[in-house]
N, C-alpha and C positions, 0 to 999 in steps of 0.2 A: 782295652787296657792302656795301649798307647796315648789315647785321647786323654784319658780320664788322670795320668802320671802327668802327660804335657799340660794340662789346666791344674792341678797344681804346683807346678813347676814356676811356669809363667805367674804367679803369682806375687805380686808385691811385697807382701810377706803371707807367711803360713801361719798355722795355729797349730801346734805340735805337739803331743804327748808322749814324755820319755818313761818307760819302765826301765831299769834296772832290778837285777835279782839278788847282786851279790857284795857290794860294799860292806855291807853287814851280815856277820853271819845267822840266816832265821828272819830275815827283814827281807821286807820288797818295799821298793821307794819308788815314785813315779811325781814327776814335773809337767805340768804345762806353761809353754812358752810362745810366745808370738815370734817370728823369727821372717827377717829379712834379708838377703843379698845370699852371699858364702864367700869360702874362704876368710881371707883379710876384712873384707869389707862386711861380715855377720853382724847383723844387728840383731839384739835380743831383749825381750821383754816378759820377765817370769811372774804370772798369772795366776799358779799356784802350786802347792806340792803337799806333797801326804804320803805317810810310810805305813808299813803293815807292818804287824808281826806274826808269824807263821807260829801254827801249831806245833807245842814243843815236840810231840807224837811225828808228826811230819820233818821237822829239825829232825831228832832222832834217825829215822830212818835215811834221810838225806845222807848223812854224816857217814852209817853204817854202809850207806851202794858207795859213798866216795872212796871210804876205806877197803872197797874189796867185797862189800856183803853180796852174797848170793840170791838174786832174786830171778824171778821167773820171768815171762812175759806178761802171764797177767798181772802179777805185781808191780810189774813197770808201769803197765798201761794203767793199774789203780794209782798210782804214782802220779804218773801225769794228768790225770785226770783231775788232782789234787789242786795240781801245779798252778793248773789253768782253771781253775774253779778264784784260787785265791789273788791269781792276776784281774780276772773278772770285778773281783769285788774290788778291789783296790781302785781299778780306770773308774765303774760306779760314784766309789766313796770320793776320788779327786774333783768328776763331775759336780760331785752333789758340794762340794768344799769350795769350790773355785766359781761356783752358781751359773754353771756354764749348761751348755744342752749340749750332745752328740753330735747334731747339725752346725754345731760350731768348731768342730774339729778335723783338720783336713788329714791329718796325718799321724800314725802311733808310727814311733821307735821302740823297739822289744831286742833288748840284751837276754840270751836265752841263760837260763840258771842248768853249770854243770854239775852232775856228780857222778864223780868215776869215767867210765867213759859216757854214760848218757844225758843226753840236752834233752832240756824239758823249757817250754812246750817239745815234744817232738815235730810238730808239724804247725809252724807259725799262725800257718789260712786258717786255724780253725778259729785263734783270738781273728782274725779279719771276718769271719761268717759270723762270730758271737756279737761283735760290735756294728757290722755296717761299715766298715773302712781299711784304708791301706794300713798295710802292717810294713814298715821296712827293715829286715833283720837280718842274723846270718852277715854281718859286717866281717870286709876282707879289706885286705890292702892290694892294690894294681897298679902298673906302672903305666904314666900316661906313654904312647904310642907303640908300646910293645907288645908282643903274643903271651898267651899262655895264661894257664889260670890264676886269679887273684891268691896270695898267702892269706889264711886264716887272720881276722884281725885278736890279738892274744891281748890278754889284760895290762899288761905294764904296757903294751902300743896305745890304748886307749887316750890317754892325758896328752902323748904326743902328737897324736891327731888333731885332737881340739883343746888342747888344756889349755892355748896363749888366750883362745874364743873364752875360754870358762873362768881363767884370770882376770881376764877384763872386767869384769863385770863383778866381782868380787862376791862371789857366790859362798854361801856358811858351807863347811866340809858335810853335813849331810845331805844337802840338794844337790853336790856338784855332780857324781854320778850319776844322777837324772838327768837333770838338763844335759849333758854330755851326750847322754842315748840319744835326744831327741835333737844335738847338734850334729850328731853321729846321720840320725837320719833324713833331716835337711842336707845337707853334704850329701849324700849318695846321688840325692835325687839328679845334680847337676852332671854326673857323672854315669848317666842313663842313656841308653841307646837304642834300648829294647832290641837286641842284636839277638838273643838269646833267650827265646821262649820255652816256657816248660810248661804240663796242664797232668795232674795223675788219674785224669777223666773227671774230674767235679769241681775244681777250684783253681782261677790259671794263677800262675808267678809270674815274675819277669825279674831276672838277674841285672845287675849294673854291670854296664861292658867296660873296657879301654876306649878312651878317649881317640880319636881321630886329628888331634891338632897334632901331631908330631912329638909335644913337648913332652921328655921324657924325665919324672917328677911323679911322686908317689900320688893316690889320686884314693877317695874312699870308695867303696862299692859298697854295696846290698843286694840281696835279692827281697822283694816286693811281692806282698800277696795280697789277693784280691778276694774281695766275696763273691760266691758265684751267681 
Protein backbone atom coordinates (compact mmCIF):
# COMPACT_ATOMS: atom_id res chain seq x y z
CA UNK A 1 0.00 0.00 0.00
CA UNK A 2 2.76 2.17 1.02
CA UNK A 3 4.79 1.67 -2.24
CA UNK A 4 1.95 1.75 -4.46
CA UNK A 5 0.53 5.66 -2.74
CA UNK A 6 4.33 6.61 -2.82
CA UNK A 7 4.62 5.91 -6.88
CA UNK A 8 1.91 7.95 -7.32
CA UNK A 9 2.68 10.61 -5.11
CA UNK A 10 6.10 10.91 -6.62
CA UNK A 11 4.50 11.64 -9.63
CA UNK A 12 5.00 14.63 -11.96
CA UNK A 13 1.51 14.93 -12.37
CA UNK A 14 -1.36 12.51 -11.85
CA UNK A 15 -4.54 11.67 -13.86
CA UNK A 16 -7.48 12.04 -11.43
CA UNK A 17 -10.95 11.26 -11.47
CA UNK A 18 -13.28 13.43 -9.26
CA UNK A 19 -17.06 12.20 -8.35
CA UNK A 20 -19.02 14.38 -6.61
CA UNK A 21 -22.65 13.24 -5.47
CA UNK A 22 -24.25 16.42 -4.36
CA UNK A 23 -24.02 19.93 -6.07
CA UNK A 24 -27.18 18.96 -7.68
CA UNK A 25 -29.94 17.56 -6.33
CA UNK A 26 -30.52 13.72 -8.19
CA UNK A 27 -27.11 14.34 -10.31
CA UNK A 28 -23.76 12.79 -10.02
CA UNK A 29 -20.92 14.75 -11.77
CA UNK A 30 -17.52 13.36 -12.17
CA UNK A 31 -14.18 15.15 -13.78
CA UNK A 32 -11.01 14.03 -14.97
CA UNK A 33 -8.10 16.02 -14.58
CA UNK A 34 -4.39 15.80 -15.10
CA UNK A 35 -3.02 17.43 -11.98
CA UNK A 36 0.59 18.53 -10.96
CA UNK A 37 2.53 19.88 -7.86
CA UNK A 38 -0.17 21.00 -4.70
CA UNK A 39 -1.07 23.49 -2.83
CA UNK A 40 -0.24 27.03 -4.34
CA UNK A 41 1.65 25.69 -6.90
CA UNK A 42 -1.54 22.98 -8.54
CA UNK A 43 -1.30 22.80 -11.85
CA UNK A 44 -4.42 21.44 -13.72
CA UNK A 45 -5.59 20.23 -16.73
CA UNK A 46 -9.35 19.10 -17.36
CA UNK A 47 -9.65 16.15 -19.70
CA UNK A 48 -13.27 15.70 -19.29
CA UNK A 49 -16.46 15.54 -17.32
CA UNK A 50 -19.89 14.11 -17.49
CA UNK A 51 -22.97 14.23 -15.18
CA UNK A 52 -25.71 11.70 -14.43
CA UNK A 53 -28.92 11.90 -13.54
CA UNK A 54 -30.33 9.50 -11.05
CA UNK A 55 -33.54 7.68 -11.01
CA UNK A 56 -36.38 9.91 -10.01
CA UNK A 57 -37.49 6.40 -7.90
CA UNK A 58 -34.14 6.52 -6.26
CA UNK A 59 -34.26 10.75 -5.73
CA UNK A 60 -37.35 9.95 -4.10
CA UNK A 61 -36.35 7.68 -1.67
CA UNK A 62 -33.13 9.58 -1.13
CA UNK A 63 -35.16 12.73 -0.09
CA UNK A 64 -37.50 10.59 2.15
CA UNK A 65 -34.06 8.69 4.58
CA UNK A 66 -32.92 12.51 4.64
CA UNK A 67 -36.15 13.56 5.98
CA UNK A 68 -36.40 10.94 8.65
CA UNK A 69 -37.96 7.97 6.57
CA UNK A 70 -37.73 4.71 8.33
CA UNK A 71 -35.83 2.21 6.62
CA UNK A 72 -34.41 -1.17 7.45
CA UNK A 73 -31.00 -2.50 6.96
CA UNK A 74 -31.79 -4.38 4.06
CA UNK A 75 -33.33 -1.38 2.49
CA UNK A 76 -30.21 0.63 3.12
CA UNK A 77 -28.14 -1.93 1.97
CA UNK A 78 -30.56 -1.98 -1.42
CA UNK A 79 -29.95 1.66 -1.24
CA UNK A 80 -26.42 1.56 -1.52
CA UNK A 81 -26.22 -0.98 -3.73
CA UNK A 82 -28.08 1.50 -5.92
CA UNK A 83 -25.72 4.18 -5.01
CA UNK A 84 -22.74 2.37 -6.33
CA UNK A 85 -24.17 0.72 -9.16
CA UNK A 86 -24.85 4.42 -10.65
CA UNK A 87 -21.33 5.73 -9.56
CA UNK A 88 -20.03 2.74 -11.54
CA UNK A 89 -21.74 3.86 -14.66
CA UNK A 90 -21.11 7.26 -14.47
CA UNK A 91 -16.71 6.65 -13.94
CA UNK A 92 -17.63 3.99 -17.34
CA UNK A 93 -19.60 6.72 -19.27
CA UNK A 94 -16.53 9.67 -18.39
CA UNK A 95 -14.01 6.86 -19.56
CA UNK A 96 -15.81 6.17 -22.57
CA UNK A 97 -16.48 10.31 -23.17
CA UNK A 98 -12.95 11.40 -22.40
CA UNK A 99 -11.49 8.25 -24.82
CA UNK A 100 -9.51 7.34 -22.09
CA UNK A 101 -8.76 3.56 -20.76
CA UNK A 102 -8.75 2.60 -16.86
CA UNK A 103 -4.93 2.16 -17.19
CA UNK A 104 -4.82 5.71 -17.55
CA UNK A 105 -5.91 6.61 -14.48
CA UNK A 106 -3.95 6.86 -11.33
CA UNK A 107 -6.32 8.07 -8.98
CA UNK A 108 -10.55 8.38 -8.04
CA UNK A 109 -11.58 11.25 -5.58
CA UNK A 110 -15.27 10.07 -4.17
CA UNK A 111 -17.37 12.69 -2.22
CA UNK A 112 -19.66 10.23 -0.33
CA UNK A 113 -23.59 11.22 -1.15
CA UNK A 114 -25.49 11.79 2.49
CA UNK A 115 -28.93 11.26 3.37
CA UNK A 116 -30.02 11.58 6.74
CA UNK A 117 -27.50 10.23 8.73
CA UNK A 118 -26.22 7.52 6.12
CA UNK A 119 -23.17 7.88 3.67
CA UNK A 120 -23.47 5.91 0.57
CA UNK A 121 -21.15 4.33 -0.67
CA UNK A 122 -21.02 3.01 2.70
CA UNK A 123 -17.73 1.35 2.28
CA UNK A 124 -15.59 3.29 -0.39
CA UNK A 125 -13.04 -0.14 -1.20
CA UNK A 126 -15.78 -1.68 -2.81
CA UNK A 127 -15.82 1.38 -5.82
CA UNK A 128 -11.71 0.64 -5.40
CA UNK A 129 -12.33 -3.56 -5.95
CA UNK A 130 -15.12 -2.54 -8.76
CA UNK A 131 -12.58 -0.38 -10.64
CA UNK A 132 -8.90 -1.56 -10.08
CA UNK A 133 -7.58 1.69 -8.19
CA UNK A 134 -7.06 4.03 -5.34
CA UNK A 135 -10.16 5.61 -4.07
CA UNK A 136 -9.20 8.62 -1.78
CA UNK A 137 -12.38 9.64 0.29
CA UNK A 138 -13.81 10.27 3.73
CA UNK A 139 -11.96 14.13 3.39
CA UNK A 140 -11.15 15.76 6.99
CA UNK A 141 -9.31 18.69 7.88
CA UNK A 142 -5.92 18.31 10.35
CA UNK A 143 -3.78 20.42 11.78
CA UNK A 144 -0.17 20.29 10.54
CA UNK A 145 1.96 19.26 13.69
CA UNK A 146 -0.69 18.59 16.22
CA UNK A 147 -2.42 15.44 17.87
CA UNK A 148 -5.79 14.12 17.54
CA UNK A 149 -8.21 13.29 15.18
CA UNK A 150 -8.81 15.26 11.74
CA UNK A 151 -12.59 17.36 11.96
CA UNK A 152 -14.90 15.99 9.31
CA UNK A 153 -14.38 17.97 6.15
CA UNK A 154 -18.20 19.62 5.87
CA UNK A 155 -19.63 21.18 2.55
CA UNK A 156 -19.41 24.92 2.90
CA UNK A 157 -15.31 23.86 4.03
CA UNK A 158 -15.09 22.39 0.71
CA UNK A 159 -14.45 25.70 -1.75
CA UNK A 160 -12.21 27.05 1.08
CA UNK A 161 -9.99 24.21 0.71
CA UNK A 162 -9.46 24.38 -2.89
CA UNK A 163 -11.78 27.00 -4.22
CA UNK A 164 -8.58 29.77 -5.03
CA UNK A 165 -7.07 26.16 -7.13
CA UNK A 166 -10.73 25.96 -8.93
CA UNK A 167 -10.85 30.00 -9.43
CA UNK A 168 -7.89 29.84 -11.12
CA UNK A 169 -8.65 28.13 -13.81
CA UNK A 170 -11.94 29.45 -14.39
CA UNK A 171 -13.95 26.31 -14.35
CA UNK A 172 -18.17 26.71 -15.61
CA UNK A 173 -20.30 26.23 -12.10
CA UNK A 174 -21.23 22.62 -12.98
CA UNK A 175 -17.68 20.97 -13.28
CA UNK A 176 -16.44 22.97 -10.25
CA UNK A 177 -17.62 20.32 -7.75
CA UNK A 178 -15.87 17.73 -9.67
CA UNK A 179 -12.61 18.73 -10.25
CA UNK A 180 -12.58 20.09 -6.61
CA UNK A 181 -13.07 16.17 -5.48
CA UNK A 182 -10.37 15.23 -7.56
CA UNK A 183 -8.13 18.51 -6.16
CA UNK A 184 -9.54 17.41 -2.76
CA UNK A 185 -7.82 14.02 -3.57
CA UNK A 186 -4.61 15.09 -5.02
CA UNK A 187 -3.99 17.26 -1.85
CA UNK A 188 -4.45 14.42 0.57
CA UNK A 189 -2.00 12.35 -1.05
CA UNK A 190 0.83 15.05 0.06
CA UNK A 191 -0.36 14.83 3.49
CA UNK A 192 0.17 10.87 3.84
CA UNK A 193 2.10 9.16 6.17
CA UNK A 194 0.68 5.83 6.25
CA UNK A 195 1.02 6.18 10.19
CA UNK A 196 -2.28 4.59 10.39
CA UNK A 197 -3.36 1.38 8.86
CA UNK A 198 -6.73 -0.30 8.84
CA UNK A 199 -7.67 -3.81 6.71
CA UNK A 200 -11.59 -5.38 7.89
CA UNK A 201 -9.91 -8.72 6.69
CA UNK A 202 -10.42 -8.32 2.74
CA UNK A 203 -9.59 -4.80 1.61
CA UNK A 204 -6.60 -2.66 3.29
CA UNK A 205 -7.05 1.48 3.74
CA UNK A 206 -4.78 3.79 4.80
CA UNK A 207 -5.89 7.08 6.56
CA UNK A 208 -3.93 10.53 5.87
CA UNK A 209 -1.92 11.40 9.10
CA UNK A 210 -0.54 15.02 10.50
CA UNK A 211 2.31 16.18 9.02
CA UNK A 212 5.56 15.89 10.88
CA UNK A 213 7.12 19.47 9.80
CA UNK A 214 6.03 21.26 12.98
CA UNK A 215 4.15 23.80 10.75
CA UNK A 216 0.95 24.42 12.42
CA UNK A 217 -1.62 25.36 9.40
CA UNK A 218 -4.81 23.33 8.35
CA UNK A 219 -3.60 20.55 6.11
CA UNK A 220 -6.33 18.03 3.96
CA UNK A 221 -6.46 14.44 4.79
CA UNK A 222 -8.14 11.29 3.42
CA UNK A 223 -8.34 8.01 4.08
CA UNK A 224 -7.31 5.71 0.87
CA UNK A 225 -8.70 2.36 -0.29
CA UNK A 226 -7.23 -0.16 -2.03
CA UNK A 227 -8.21 -3.36 -4.03
CA UNK A 228 -7.45 -6.30 -2.48
Amino acid sequence: MKTRLKSVNEKESRTVIGIETGSSPGRLGAAVVEVGGMGDDTELYLKGFIDYELPSELVATLVNLSGGGDFDSEETAGINFLVLHHISNLFQDLLDDAKMSIEEIDLIGLKCLEAGREIFPADPAVLSEMTGLIVASRFSIGAEGKGGEPLPLKEFLLQGMVGDMVEKYGLESDVREAVAVALMANESLFHEHCETCETDGKRPTVKSAQSKSGIEEACLCAEFFFPG
